[in-house]
C-alpha positions in Angstrom: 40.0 56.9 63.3 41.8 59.8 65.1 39.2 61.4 67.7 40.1 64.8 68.4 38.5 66.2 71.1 38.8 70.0 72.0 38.5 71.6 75.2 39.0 74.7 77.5 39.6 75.1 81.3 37.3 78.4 80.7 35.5 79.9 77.6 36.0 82.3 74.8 39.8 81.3 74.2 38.7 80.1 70.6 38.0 76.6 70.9 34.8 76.8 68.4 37.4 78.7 65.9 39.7 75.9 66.1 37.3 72.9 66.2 35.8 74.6 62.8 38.4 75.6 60.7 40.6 72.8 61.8 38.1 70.3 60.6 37.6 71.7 56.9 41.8 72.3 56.8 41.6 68.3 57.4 39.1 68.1 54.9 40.8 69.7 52.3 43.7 67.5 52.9 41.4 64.5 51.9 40.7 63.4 55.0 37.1 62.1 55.9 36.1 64.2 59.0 33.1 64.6 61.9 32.9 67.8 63.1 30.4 67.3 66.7 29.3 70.2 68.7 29.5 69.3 72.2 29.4 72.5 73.6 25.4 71.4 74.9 23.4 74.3 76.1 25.6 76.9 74.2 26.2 75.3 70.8 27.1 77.2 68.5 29.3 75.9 66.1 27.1 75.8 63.1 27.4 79.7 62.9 31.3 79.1 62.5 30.9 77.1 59.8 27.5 78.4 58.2 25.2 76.3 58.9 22.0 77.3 59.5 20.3 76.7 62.4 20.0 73.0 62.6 16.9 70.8 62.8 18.5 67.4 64.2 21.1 67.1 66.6 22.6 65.6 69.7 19.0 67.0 71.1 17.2 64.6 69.2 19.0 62.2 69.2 18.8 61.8 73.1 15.2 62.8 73.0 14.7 59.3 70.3 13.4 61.5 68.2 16.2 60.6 65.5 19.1 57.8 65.3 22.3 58.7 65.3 23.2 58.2 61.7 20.2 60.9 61.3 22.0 63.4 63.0 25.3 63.7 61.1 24.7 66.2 58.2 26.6 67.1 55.3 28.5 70.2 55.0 29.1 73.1 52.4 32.7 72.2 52.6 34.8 68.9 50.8 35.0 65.5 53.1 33.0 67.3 56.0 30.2 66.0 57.9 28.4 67.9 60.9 27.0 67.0 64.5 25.0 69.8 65.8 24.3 70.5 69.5 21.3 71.3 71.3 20.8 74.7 72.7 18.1 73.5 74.7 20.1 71.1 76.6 21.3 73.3 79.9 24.4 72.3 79.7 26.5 68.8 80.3 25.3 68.2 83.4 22.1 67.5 82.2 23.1 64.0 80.8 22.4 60.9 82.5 25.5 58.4 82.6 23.3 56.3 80.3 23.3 59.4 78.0 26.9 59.7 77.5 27.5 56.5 77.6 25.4 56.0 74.0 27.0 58.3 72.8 30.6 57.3 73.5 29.4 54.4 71.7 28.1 55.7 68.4 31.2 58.1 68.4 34.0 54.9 68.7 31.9 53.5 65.9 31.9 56.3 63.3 33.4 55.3 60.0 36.4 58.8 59.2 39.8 59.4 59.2 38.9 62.0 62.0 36.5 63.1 64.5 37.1 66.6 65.9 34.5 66.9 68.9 33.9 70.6 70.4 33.4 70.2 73.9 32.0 72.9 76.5 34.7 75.2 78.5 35.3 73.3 82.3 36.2 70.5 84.0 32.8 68.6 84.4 32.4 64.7 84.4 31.2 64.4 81.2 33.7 66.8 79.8 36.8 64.9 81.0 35.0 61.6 80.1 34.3 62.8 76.3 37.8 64.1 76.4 39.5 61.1 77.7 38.1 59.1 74.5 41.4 59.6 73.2 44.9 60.6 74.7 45.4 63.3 72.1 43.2 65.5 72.9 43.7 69.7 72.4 43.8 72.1 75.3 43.0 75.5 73.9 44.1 78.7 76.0 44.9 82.2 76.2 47.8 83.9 76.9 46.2 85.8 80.3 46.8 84.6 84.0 43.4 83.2 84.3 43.4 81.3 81.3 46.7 79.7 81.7 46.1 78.1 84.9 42.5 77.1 83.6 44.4 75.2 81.0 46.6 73.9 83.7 43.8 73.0 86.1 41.9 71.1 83.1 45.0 68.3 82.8 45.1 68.4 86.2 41.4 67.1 86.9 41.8 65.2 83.4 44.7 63.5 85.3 42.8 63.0 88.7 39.7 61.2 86.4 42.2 59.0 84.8 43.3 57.7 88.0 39.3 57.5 89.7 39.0 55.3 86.2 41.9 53.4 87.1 41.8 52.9 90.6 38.2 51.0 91.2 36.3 51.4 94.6 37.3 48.4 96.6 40.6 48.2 95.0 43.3 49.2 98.0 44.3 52.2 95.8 41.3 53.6 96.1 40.8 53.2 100.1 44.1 54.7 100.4 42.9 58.3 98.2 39.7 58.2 100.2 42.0 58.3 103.1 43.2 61.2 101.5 40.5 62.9 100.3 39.7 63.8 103.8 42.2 66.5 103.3 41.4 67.9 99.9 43.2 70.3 99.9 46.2 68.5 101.3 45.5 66.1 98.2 45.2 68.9 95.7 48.3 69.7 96.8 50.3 66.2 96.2 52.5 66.0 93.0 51.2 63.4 90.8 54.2 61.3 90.5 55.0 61.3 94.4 51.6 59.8 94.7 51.8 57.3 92.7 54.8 56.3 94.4 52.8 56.0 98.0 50.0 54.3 95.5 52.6 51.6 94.3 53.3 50.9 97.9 50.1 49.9 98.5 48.5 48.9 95.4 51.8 48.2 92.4 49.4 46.1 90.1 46.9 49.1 89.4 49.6 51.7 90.2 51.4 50.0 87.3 48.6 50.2 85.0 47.9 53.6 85.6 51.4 54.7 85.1 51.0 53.2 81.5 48.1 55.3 81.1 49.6 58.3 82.2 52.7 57.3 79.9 49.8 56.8 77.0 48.8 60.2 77.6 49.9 62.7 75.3 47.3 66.0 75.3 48.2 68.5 72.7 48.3 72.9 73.3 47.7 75.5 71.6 47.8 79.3 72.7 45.1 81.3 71.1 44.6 85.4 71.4 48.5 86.0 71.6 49.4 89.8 70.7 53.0 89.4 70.9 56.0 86.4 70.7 56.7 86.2 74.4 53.2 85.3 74.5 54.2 82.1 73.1 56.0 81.4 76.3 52.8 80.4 78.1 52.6 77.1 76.3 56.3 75.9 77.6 55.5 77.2 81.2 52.3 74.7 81.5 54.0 72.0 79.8 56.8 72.5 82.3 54.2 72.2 84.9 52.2 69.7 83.7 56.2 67.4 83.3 57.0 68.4 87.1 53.5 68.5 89.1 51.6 65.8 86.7 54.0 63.7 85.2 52.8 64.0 82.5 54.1 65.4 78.5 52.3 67.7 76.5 52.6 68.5 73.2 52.7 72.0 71.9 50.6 72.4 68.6 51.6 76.3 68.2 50.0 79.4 68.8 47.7 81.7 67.1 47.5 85.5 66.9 44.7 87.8 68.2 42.4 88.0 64.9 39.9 91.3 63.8 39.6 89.4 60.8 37.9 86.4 62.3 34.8 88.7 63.4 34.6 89.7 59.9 34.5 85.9 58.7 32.0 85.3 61.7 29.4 88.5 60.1 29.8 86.7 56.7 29.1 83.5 57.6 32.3 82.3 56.9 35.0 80.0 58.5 38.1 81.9 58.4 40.4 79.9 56.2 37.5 79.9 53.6 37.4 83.7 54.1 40.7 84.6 53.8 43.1 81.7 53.8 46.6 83.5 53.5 45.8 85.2 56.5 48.0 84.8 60.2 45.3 83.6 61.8 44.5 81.2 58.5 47.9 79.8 58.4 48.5 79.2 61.6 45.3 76.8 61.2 46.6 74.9 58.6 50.0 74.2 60.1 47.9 72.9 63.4 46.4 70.6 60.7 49.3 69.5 58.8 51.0 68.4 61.9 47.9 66.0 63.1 48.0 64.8 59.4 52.0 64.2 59.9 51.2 62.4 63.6 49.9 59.1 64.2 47.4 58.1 65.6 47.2 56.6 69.2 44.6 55.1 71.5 44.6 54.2 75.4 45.9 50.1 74.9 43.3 49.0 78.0 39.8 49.8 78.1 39.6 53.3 78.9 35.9 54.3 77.9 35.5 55.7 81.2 32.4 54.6 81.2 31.2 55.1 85.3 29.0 53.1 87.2 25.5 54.1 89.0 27.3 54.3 91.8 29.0 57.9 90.7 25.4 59.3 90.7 25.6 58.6 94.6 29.0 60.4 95.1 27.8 63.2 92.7 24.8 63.4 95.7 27.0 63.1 98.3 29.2 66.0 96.7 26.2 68.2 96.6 25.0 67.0 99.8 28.4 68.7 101.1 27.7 71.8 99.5 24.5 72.4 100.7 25.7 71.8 104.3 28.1 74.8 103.2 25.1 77.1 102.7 23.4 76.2 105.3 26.5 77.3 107.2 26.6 80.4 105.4 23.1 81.3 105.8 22.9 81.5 101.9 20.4 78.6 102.1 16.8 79.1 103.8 15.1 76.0 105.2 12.6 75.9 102.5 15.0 76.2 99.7 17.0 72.9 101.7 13.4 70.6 102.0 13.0 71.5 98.0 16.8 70.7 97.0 16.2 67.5 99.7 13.1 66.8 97.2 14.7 67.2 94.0 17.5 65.1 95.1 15.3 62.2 96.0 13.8 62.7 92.4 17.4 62.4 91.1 17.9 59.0 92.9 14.7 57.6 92.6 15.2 58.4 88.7 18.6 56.5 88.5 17.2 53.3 90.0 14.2 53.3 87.7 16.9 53.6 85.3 19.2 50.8 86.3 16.1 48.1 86.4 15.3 48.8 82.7 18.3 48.8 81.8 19.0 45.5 83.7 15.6 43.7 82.2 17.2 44.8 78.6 20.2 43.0 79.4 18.5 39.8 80.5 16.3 40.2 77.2 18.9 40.5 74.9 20.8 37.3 77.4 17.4 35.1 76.9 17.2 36.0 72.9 21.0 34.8 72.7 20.7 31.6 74.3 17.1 30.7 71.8 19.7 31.8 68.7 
């Protein structure tokens, strides 16, 4: 299976179009696909496709309400099944590791040629985690300042999660970017592949593997919203950024034109290649498709599940910790706002632990039940 995840460094470049009418141009090719909405606390790809508003979802599945198999619906449209989101989830943050670890699980073990997973626009944790289930993975941006460097900034922090995956704490790697780290902005700065240079000074044996992962690493682009050919040139500049600053090569998967007509299919209810398929727009959809049917399909060779440790829930703290010193600084933060972010914090903790000891006592139930087999 080929999982496709698509993502945005900022929203309303046309991700949910592509996500969409990409998966039903697979599924006209014969292709067995998934279509997930992972845009949690704004999904809204069922209205792309014309859906109605969905009963089950990633929502209940979380909640136990439903298993997983429950949750994947059929579709109007040949070889098509559909995930729905959650509108009531506020947003990615809101999943525990647990969370999205269960569902990286149930994802690796769909049975389709294809799984196409919208994500939400940013570069949060879980975003780069779900998008880092595969090294073929599709940035969609726009052809405006802001967007382009979002797109840039999103394979950037993709890159910097790769290496936080590679480089375990303890590991002398990952003493020497704390070191680092100190100076953020001295770090943000650094060229990817002058600092794995310093890093295989100190650390070759996980420098090397990284360096295979960042070789395995192959993100696909696609400019959406251009008006105009030079337009097109927006792709080659970040993939000449991402070669020089990230060392890394990314496909370009072509570009599609600003679109009146895909409001029109939105009103009718319509994905656009269903509502007018000789369209631009249209066609430039299908050739996206026919050259991921033409490509092969490739997978990190290690295990790169990027499933984190508890021990992230403590740096995410620590991270907010630093920001609320910030306000404070500011005078943006009041003293009773601080004692009732202090208190929610605690929650937060005291939440994760209860979480690790059941999860622990499952683990030794499961071990005792194995050893009376």
């Amino acid at each position: 299976m080929q999982i496709i995840p698509i993502a945005s460094g900022k929203g309303g470049v046309g991700k949910s179009l592509l996500s969409a009418n990409l998966a039903i141009a697979l599924g006209q090719a014969g292709k067995k696909v998934i279509l997930a909405d992972l845009d949690l606390g704004a999904s809204n790809l069922h209205l792309v496709i014309g859906q109605i508003s969905p009963k089950v979802g990633i929502g209940t599945f979380l909640s136990g309400e439903h298993k997983f198999e429950e949750i994947i619906q059929a579709t109007d449209y040949p070889n098509v099944s559909f995930i729905a989101g959650d509108t009531e989830i506020t947003g990615l943050s809101a999943l525990k590791i647990y969370q999205k670890n269960s569902l990286i699980k149930h994802f690796n073990s769909l049975d389709a040629d294809y799984l196409i997973i919208d994500l939400g626009a940013g570069t949060h944790l879980t975003i780069l985690d779900l998008f880092l289930l595969s090294p073929q993975g599709i940035v969609v941006t726009a052809p405006t300042v802001t967007a382009t460097l979002n797109g840039y900034l999103f394979l950037k922090n993709a890159v910097f999660r790769l290496m936080a995956a590679t480089f375990k704490k303890g590991t002398k790697a990952a003493e020497y970017l704390d070191k680092l780290r100190a100076d953020a902005a001295s770090l943000q700065r650094l060229y990817i592949p002058k600092l794995v240079e310093a890093l295989e000074m100190v650390d070759p044996e996980n420098a090397h593997k990284f360096k295979e992962r960042l070789k395995q690493f192959k993100p696909r682009l696609i400019v959406n919203m251009i008006d105009e050919p030079k337009d097109a040139d927006k792709a080659q500049k970040i993939r000449r950024s991402c070669q020089q600053y990230l060392g890394i090569e990314v496909e370009s998967l072509g570009v599609m034109y600003r679109d009146a007509l895909q409001d029109r299919a939105l009103s009718s209810r319509l994905p656009v290649i269903i509502y007018k398929p000789q369209a631009v727009l249209s066609q430039a959809i299908f050739r996206v498709a026919e050259k991921i049917l033409q490509s092969e399909t490739s997978k990190f060779d290690d295990d790169t599940t990027f499933e984190m440790a508890s021990e992230e829930a403590v740096d995410d703290f620590s991270a907010k910790m630093s920001y609320v010193e910030d306000l404070i600084g500011t005078g943006a933060l009041s003293t009773s706002e601080l004692a009732e972010i202090i208190k929610t914090q605690q929650y937060e903790l005291n939440q994760l632990k209860n979480e690790n000891i059941m999860l622990k006592s499952k683990i030794l139930r499961a071990a005792e039940q194995g050893f009376k087999v």
